[in-house]
BALOBA-1460 file (C-alpha; in Angstrom, 3 decimals):
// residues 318
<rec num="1" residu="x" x="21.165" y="147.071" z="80.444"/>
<rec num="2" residu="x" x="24.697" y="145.472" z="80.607"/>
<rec num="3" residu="x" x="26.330" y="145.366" z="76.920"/>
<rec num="4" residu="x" x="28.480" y="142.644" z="76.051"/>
<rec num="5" residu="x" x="32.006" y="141.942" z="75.092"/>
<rec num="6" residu="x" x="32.828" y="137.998" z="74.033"/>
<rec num="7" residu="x" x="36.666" y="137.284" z="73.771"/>
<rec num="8" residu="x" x="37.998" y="134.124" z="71.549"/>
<rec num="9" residu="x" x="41.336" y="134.338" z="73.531"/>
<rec num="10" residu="x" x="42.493" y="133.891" z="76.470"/>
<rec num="11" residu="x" x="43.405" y="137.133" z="78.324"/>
<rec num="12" residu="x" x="45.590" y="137.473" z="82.159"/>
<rec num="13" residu="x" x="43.719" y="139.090" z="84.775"/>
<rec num="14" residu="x" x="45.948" y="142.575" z="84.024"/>
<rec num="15" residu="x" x="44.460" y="142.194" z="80.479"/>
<rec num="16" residu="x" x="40.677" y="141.536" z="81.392"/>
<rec num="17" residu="x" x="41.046" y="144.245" z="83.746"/>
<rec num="18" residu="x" x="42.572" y="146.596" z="81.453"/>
<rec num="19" residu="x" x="39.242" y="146.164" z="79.480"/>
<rec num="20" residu="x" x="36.974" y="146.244" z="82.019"/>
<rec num="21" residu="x" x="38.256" y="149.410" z="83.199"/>
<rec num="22" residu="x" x="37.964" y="151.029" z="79.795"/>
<rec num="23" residu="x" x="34.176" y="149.475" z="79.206"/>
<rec num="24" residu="x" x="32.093" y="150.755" z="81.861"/>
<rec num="25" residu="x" x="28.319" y="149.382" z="81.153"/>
<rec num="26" residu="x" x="30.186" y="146.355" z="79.813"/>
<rec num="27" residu="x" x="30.400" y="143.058" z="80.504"/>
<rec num="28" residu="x" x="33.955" y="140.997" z="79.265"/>
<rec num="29" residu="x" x="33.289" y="137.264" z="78.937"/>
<rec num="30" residu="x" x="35.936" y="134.864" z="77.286"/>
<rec num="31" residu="x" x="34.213" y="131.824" z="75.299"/>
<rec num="32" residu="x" x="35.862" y="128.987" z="73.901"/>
<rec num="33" residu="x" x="36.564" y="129.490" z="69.919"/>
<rec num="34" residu="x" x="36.276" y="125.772" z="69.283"/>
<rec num="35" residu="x" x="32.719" y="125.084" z="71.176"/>
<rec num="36" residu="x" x="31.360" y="128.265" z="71.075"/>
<rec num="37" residu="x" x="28.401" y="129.209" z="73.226"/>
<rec num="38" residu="x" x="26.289" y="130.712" z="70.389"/>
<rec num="39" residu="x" x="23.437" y="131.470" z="72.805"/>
<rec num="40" residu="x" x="25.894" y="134.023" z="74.654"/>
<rec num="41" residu="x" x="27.157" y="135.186" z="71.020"/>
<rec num="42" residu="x" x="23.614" y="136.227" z="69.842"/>
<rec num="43" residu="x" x="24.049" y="139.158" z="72.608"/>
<rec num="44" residu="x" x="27.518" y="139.961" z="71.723"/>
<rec num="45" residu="x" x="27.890" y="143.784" z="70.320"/>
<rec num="46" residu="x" x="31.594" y="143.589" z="70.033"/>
<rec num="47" residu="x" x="34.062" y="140.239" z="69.168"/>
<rec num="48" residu="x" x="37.106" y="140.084" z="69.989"/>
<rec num="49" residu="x" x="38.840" y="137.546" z="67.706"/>
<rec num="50" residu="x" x="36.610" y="135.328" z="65.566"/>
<rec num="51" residu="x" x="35.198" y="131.417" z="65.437"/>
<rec num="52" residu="x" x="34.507" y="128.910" z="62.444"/>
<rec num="53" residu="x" x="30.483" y="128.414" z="62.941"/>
<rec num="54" residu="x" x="29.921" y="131.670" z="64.516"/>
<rec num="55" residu="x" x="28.554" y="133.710" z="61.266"/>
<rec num="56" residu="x" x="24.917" y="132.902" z="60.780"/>
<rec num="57" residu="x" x="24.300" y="133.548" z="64.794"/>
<rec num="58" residu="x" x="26.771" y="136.996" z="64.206"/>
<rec num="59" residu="x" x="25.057" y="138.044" z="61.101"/>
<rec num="60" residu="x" x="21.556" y="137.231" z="62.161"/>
<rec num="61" residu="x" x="19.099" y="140.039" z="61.429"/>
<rec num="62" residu="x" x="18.451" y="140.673" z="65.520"/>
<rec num="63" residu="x" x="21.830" y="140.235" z="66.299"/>
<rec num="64" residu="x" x="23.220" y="143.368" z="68.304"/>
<rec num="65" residu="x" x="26.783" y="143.397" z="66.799"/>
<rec num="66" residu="x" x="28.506" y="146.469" z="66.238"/>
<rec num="67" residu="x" x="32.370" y="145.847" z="66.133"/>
<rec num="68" residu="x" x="35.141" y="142.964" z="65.550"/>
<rec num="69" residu="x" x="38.238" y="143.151" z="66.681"/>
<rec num="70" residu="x" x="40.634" y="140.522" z="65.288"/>
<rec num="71" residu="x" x="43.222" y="138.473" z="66.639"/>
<rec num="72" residu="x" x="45.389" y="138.861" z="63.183"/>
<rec num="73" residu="x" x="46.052" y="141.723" z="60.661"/>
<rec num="74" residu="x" x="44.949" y="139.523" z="58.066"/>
<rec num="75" residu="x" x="41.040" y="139.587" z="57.301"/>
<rec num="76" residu="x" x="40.628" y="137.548" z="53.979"/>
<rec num="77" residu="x" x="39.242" y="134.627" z="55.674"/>
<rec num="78" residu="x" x="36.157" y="136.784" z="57.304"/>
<rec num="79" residu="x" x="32.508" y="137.542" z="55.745"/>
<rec num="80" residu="x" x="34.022" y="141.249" z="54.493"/>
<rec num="81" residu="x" x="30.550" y="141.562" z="52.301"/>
<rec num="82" residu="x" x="28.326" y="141.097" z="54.864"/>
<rec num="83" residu="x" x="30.155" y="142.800" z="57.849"/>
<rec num="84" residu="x" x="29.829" y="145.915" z="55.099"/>
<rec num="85" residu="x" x="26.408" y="145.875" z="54.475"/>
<rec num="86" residu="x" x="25.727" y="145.506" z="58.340"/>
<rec num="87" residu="x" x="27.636" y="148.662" z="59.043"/>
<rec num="88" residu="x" x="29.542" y="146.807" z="61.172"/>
<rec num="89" residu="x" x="33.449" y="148.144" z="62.621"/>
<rec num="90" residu="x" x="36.090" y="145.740" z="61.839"/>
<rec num="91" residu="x" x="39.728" y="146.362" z="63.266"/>
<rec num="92" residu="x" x="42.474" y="144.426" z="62.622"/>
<rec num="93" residu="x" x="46.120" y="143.734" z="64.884"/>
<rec num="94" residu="x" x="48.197" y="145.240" z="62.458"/>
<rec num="95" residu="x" x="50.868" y="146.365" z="64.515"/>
<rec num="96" residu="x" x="51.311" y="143.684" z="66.915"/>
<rec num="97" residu="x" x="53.755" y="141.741" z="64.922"/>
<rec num="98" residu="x" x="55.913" y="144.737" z="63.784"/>
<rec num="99" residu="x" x="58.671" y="143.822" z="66.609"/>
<rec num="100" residu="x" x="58.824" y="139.937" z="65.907"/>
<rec num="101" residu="x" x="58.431" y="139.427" z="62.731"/>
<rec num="102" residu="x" x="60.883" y="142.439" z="61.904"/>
<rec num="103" residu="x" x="63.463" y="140.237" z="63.541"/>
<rec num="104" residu="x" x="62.768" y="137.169" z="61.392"/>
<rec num="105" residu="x" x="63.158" y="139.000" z="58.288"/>
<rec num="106" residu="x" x="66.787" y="140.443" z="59.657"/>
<rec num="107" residu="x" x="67.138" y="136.938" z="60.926"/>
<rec num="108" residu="x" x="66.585" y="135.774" z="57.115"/>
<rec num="109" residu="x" x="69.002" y="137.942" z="55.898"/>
<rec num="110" residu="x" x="71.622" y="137.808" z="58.087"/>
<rec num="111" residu="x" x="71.518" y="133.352" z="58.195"/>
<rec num="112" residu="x" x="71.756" y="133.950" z="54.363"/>
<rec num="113" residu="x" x="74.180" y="136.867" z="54.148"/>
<rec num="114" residu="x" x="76.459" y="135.090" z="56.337"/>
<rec num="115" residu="x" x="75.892" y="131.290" z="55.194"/>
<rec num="116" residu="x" x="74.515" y="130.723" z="58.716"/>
<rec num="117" residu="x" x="71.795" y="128.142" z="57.017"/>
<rec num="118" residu="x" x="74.459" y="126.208" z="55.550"/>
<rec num="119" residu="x" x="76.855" y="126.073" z="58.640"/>
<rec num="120" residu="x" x="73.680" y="124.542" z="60.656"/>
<rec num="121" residu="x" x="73.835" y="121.747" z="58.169"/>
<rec num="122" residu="x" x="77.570" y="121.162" z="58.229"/>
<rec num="123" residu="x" x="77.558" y="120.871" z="61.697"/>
<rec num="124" residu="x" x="74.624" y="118.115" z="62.154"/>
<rec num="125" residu="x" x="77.109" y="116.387" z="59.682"/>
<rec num="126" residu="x" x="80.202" y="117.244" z="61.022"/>
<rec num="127" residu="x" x="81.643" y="119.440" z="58.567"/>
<rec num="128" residu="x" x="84.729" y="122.253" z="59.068"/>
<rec num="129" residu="x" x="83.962" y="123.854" z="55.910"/>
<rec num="130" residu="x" x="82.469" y="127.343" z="53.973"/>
<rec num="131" residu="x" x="82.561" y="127.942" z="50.521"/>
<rec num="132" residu="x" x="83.443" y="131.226" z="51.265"/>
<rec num="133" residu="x" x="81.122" y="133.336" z="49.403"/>
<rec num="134" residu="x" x="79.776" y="135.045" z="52.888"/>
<rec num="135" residu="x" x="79.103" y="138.765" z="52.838"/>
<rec num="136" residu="x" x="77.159" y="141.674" z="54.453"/>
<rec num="137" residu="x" x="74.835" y="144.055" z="55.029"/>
<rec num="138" residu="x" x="76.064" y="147.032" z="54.503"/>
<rec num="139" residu="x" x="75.246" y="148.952" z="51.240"/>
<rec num="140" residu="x" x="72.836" y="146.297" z="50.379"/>
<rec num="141" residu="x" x="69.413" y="147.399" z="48.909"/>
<rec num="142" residu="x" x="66.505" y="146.445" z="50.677"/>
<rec num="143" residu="x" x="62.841" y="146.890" z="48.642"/>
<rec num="144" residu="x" x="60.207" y="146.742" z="50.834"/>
<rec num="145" residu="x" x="57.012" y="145.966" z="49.104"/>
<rec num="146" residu="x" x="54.535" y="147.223" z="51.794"/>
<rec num="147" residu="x" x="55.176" y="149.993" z="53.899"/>
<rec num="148" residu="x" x="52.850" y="149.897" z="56.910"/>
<rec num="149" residu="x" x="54.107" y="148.672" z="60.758"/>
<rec num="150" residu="x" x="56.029" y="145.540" z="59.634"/>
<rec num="151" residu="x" x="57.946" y="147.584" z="56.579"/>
<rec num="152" residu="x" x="58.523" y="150.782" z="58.357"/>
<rec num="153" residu="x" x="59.814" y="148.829" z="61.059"/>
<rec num="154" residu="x" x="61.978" y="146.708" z="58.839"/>
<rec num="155" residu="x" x="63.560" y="149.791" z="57.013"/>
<rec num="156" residu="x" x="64.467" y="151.846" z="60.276"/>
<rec num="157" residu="x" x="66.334" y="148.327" z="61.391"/>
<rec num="158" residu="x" x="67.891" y="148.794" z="57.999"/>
<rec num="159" residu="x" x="69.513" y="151.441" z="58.407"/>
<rec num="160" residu="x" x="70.988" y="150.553" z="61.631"/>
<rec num="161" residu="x" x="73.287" y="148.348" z="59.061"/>
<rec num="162" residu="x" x="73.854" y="151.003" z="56.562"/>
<rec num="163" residu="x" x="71.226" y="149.381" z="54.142"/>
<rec num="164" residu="x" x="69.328" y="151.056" z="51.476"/>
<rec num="165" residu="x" x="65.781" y="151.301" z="51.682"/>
<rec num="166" residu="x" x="63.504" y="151.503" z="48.533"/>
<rec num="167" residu="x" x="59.838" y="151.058" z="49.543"/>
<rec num="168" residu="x" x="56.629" y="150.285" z="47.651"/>
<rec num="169" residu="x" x="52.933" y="151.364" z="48.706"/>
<rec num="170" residu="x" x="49.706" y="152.349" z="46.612"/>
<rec num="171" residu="x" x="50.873" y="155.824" z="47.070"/>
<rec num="172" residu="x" x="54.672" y="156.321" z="46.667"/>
<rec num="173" residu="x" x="54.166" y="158.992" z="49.756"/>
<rec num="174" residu="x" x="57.926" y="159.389" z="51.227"/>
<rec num="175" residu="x" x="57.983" y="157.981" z="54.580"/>
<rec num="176" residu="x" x="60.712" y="157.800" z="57.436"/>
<rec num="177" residu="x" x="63.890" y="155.462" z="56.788"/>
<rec num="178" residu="x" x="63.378" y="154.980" z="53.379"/>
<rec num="179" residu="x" x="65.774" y="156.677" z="50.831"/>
<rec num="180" residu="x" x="63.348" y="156.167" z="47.643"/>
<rec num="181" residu="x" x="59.562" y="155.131" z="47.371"/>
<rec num="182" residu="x" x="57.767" y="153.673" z="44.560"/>
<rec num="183" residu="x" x="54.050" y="153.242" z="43.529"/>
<rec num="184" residu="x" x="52.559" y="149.774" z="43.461"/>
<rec num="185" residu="x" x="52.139" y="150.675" z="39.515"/>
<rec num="186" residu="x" x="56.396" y="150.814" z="39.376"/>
<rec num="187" residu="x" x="56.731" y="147.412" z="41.001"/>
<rec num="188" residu="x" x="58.980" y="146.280" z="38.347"/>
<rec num="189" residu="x" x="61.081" y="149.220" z="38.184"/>
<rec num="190" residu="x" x="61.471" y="148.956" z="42.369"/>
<rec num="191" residu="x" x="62.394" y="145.390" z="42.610"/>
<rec num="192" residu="x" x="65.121" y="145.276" z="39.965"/>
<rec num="193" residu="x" x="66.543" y="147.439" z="42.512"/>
<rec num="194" residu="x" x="67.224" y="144.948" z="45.580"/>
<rec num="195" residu="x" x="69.590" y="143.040" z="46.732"/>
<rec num="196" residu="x" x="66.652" y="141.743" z="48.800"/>
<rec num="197" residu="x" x="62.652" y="142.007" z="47.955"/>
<rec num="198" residu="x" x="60.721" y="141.802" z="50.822"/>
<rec num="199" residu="x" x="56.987" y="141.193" z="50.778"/>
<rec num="200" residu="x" x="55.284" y="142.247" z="53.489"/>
<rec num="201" residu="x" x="51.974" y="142.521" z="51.594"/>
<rec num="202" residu="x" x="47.952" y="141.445" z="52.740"/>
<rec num="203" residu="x" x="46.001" y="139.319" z="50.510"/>
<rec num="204" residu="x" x="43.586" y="141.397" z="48.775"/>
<rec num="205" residu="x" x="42.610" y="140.954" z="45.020"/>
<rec num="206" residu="x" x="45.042" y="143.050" z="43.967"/>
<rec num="207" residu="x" x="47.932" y="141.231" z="45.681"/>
<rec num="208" residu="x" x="46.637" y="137.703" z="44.976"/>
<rec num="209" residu="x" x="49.723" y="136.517" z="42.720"/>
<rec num="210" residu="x" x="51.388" y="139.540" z="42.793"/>
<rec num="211" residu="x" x="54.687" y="137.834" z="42.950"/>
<rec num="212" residu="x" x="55.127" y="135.601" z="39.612"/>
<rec num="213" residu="x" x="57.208" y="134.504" z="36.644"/>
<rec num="214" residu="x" x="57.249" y="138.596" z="35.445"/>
<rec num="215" residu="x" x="57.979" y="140.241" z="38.518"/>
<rec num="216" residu="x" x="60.687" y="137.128" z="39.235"/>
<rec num="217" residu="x" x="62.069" y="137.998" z="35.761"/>
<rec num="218" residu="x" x="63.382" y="141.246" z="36.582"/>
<rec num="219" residu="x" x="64.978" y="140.497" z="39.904"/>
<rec num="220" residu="x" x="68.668" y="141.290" z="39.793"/>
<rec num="221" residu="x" x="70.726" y="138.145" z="39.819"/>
<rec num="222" residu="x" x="71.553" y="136.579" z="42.856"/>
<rec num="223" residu="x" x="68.090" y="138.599" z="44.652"/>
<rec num="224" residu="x" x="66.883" y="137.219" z="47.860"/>
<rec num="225" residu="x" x="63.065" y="136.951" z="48.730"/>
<rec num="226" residu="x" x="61.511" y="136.973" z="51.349"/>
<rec num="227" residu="x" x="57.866" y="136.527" z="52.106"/>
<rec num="228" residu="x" x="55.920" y="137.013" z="55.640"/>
<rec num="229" residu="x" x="53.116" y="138.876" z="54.339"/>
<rec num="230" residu="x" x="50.630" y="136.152" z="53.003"/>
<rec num="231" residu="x" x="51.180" y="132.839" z="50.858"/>
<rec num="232" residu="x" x="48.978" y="133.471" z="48.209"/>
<rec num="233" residu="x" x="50.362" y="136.608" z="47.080"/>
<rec num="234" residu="x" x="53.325" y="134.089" z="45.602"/>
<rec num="235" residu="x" x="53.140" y="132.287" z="43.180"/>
<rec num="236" residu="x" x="55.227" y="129.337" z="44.501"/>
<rec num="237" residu="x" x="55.706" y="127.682" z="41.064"/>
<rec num="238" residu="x" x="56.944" y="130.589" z="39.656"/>
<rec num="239" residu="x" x="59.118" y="131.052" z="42.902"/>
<rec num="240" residu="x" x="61.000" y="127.738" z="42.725"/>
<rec num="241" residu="x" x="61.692" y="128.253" z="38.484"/>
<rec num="242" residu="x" x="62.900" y="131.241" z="39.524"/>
<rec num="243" residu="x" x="65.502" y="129.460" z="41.960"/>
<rec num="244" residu="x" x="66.031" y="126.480" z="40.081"/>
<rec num="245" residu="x" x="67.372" y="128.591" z="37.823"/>
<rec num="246" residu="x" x="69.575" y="130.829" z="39.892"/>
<rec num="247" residu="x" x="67.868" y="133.820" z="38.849"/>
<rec num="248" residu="x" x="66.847" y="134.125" z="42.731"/>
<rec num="249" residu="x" x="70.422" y="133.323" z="44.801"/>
<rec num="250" residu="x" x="67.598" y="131.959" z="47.815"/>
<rec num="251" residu="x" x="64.154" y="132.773" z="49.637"/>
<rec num="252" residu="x" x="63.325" y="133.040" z="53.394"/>
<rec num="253" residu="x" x="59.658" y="132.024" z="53.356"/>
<rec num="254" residu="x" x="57.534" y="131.954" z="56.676"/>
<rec num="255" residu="x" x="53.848" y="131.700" z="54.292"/>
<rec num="256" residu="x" x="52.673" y="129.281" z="51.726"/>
<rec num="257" residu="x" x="49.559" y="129.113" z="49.326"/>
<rec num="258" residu="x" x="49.353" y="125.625" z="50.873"/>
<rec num="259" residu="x" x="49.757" y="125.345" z="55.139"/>
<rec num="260" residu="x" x="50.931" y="123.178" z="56.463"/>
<rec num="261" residu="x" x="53.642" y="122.490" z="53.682"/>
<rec num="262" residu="x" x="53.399" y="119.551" z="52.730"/>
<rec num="263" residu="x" x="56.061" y="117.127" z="53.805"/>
<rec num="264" residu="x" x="56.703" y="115.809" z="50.355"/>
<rec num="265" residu="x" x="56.919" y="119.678" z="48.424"/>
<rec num="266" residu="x" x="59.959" y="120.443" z="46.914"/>
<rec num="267" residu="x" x="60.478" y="123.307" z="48.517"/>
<rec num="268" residu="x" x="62.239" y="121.686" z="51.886"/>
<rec num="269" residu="x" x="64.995" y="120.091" z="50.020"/>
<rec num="270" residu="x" x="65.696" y="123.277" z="48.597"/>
<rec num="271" residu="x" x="69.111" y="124.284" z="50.383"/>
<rec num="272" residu="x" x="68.755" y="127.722" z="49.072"/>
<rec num="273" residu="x" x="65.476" y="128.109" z="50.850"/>
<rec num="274" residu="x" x="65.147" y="129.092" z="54.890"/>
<rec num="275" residu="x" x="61.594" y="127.825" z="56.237"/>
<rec num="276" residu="x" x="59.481" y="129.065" z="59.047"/>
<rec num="277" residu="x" x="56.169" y="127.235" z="59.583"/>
<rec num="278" residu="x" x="53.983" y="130.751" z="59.691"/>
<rec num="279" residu="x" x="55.292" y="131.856" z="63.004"/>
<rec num="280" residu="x" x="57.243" y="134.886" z="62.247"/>
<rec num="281" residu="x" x="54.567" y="137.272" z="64.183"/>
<rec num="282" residu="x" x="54.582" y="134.916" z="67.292"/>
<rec num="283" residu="x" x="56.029" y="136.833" z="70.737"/>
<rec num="284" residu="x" x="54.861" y="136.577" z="74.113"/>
<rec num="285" residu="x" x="53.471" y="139.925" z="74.047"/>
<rec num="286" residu="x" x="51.166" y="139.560" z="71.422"/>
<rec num="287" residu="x" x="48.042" y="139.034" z="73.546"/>
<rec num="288" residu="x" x="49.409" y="142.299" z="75.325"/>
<rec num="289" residu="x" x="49.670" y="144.395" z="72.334"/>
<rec num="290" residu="x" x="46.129" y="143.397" z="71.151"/>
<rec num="291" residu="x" x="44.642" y="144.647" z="74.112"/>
<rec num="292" residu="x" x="46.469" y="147.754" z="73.904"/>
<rec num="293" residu="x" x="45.031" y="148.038" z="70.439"/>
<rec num="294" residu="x" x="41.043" y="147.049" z="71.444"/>
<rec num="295" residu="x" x="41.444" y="149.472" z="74.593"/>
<rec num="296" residu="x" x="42.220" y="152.563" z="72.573"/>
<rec num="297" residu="x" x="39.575" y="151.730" z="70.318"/>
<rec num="298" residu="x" x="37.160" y="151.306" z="73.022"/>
<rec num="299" residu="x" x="37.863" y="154.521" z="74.257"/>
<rec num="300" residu="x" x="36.902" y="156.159" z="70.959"/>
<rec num="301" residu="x" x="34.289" y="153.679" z="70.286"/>
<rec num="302" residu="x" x="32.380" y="154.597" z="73.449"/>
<rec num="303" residu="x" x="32.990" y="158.562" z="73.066"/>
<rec num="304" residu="x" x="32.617" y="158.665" z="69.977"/>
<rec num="305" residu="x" x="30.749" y="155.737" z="68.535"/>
<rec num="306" residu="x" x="33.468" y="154.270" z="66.610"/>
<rec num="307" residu="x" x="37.008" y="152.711" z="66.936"/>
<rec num="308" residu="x" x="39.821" y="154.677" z="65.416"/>
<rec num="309" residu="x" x="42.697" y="152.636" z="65.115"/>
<rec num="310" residu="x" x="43.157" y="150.096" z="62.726"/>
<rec num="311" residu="x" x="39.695" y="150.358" z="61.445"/>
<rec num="312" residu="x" x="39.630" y="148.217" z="57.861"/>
<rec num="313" residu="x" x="38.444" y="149.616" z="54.773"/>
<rec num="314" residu="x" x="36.507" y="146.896" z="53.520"/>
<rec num="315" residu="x" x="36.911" y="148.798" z="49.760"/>
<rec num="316" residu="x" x="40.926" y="148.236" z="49.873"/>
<rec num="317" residu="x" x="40.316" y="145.047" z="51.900"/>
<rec num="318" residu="x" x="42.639" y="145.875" z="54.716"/>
């Protein structure tokens, strides 16, 4: 019996057949993740990306599916309990958006470093003028609060402009390109450190505010932030105090407890502020890099009954 592969997303014909010729005895067929065809779900043993609606057909007691690849790194908004008591594989993209959204945190830093946000304005008004206060790079401290394919990425670009690197995990293991690591317990200690702080975090419980008034507090003066990990690991009330006041010199922000940002929040008349409207991991070789991901998986998922790479540990919640 033909098994059954349903993609949310639409794939080239290299990509389907990239698949295809990694799933023999299945069949690929891409459905549309705003009308889904929840007849042709009920079948499904493995998802590729994920649909509002979808659950109670997924999660049904005959339903034969096995494995869920996302679209995203971030999981938060999917039924974690139930895929766990199900049994069922969930992988994730992390990875994908270690090229792209590396560049938008360098591109943060080097708009604000070099008062590159502020010359944009001057010249929609017509203005020959700097307040000379630009700087650099070099000898900078970077703290990286997250240290998987977006922060190692990050700190090896780093270095490349004779940055420091301090980096912060659960573990404090050393890793490649970064000249001191931290546990998640020494946050404090590790941000009072940068120059910049940059939060490359998932939601999970543990992160969920991780970023407020006390953290803020200890930030050396004249610290920029920068957050593409997730909005709610921020709090943003605590964030724009912690400008207002000058204790943070700016903030290059690409997520938001609230999206869209709403036109009328303070936080776009902040000149001191660089916004990106969630973006940062957009390229046009993410659908590429996703297949690469689900095709190594299906390899070990169909030799040896489970993806490998990726998978999420539904106990850390990433």
């Amino acid at each position: 019996m033909t098994k059954l592969i349903v993609c949310f997303h639409t794939l080239t014909p290299q990509e389907q057949q990239n698949i295809r010729k990694n799933a023999p005895g299945y069949t690929l067929v891409q459905s549309d993740a705003k009308s889904p065809d929840l007849q042709l779900l009920s079948q499904a043993e493995i998802v590729i990306g994920w649909a509002k609606g979808i659950s109670d057909t997924m999660l049904a007691p005959d339903s034969p599916l096995r494995w869920v690849q996302t679209w995203s790194a971030g999981i938060e908004r999917l039924p974690l309990l139930q895929f766990q008591e199900r049994g069922i594989f969930l992988t994730n993209a992390s990875g994908v958006h270690a090229e792209p959204i590396s560049a938008v945190i360098f591109g943060y830093m080097l708009m604000f470093t070099r008062n590159l946000h502020t010359a944009i304005r001057n010249q929609e008004a017509h203005r020959w003028e700097s307040d000379g206060s630009e700087s650099e790079l070099t000898d900078k401290t970077a703290v990286i609060v997250g240290t998987g394919a977006i922060g190692s990425e990050t700190a090896r670009i780093a270095k490349a402009f004779r940055m420091k690197t301090v980096g912060v995990s659960r573990s404090g293991s050393a890793l490649p390109d970064f000249d001191m690591m931290y546990t998640t317990d020494n946050l404090l200690e590790a941000v009072s450190e940068g120059n910049f702080v940059i939060n490359t975090l998932p939601l999970t419980d543990e992160t969920h505010n991780l970023f407020n008034k006390s953290v803020f507090s200890v930030f050396k003066q004249d610290t920029y932030y920068i957050n593409i990990g997730r909005g709610d690991t921020t709090n943003t009330t605590d964030l724009m105090d912690a400008l207002n006041s000058g204790q943070l010199r700016g903030a290059g922000l690409d997520v938001f407890e609230t999206e869209p940002l709403p036109h009328d929040h303070p936080l776009w008349d902040m000149k001191q502020v660089i916004i990106t409207p969630h973006r940062a991991g957009n390229t046009d070789r993410y659908s590429e890099r996703v297949v690469d991901i689900f095709v190594e998986n299906m390899k070990s998922y169909i030799n040896e009954g489970s993806p490998s790479r990726n998978v999420v540990d539904y106990n850390r919640q990433y």
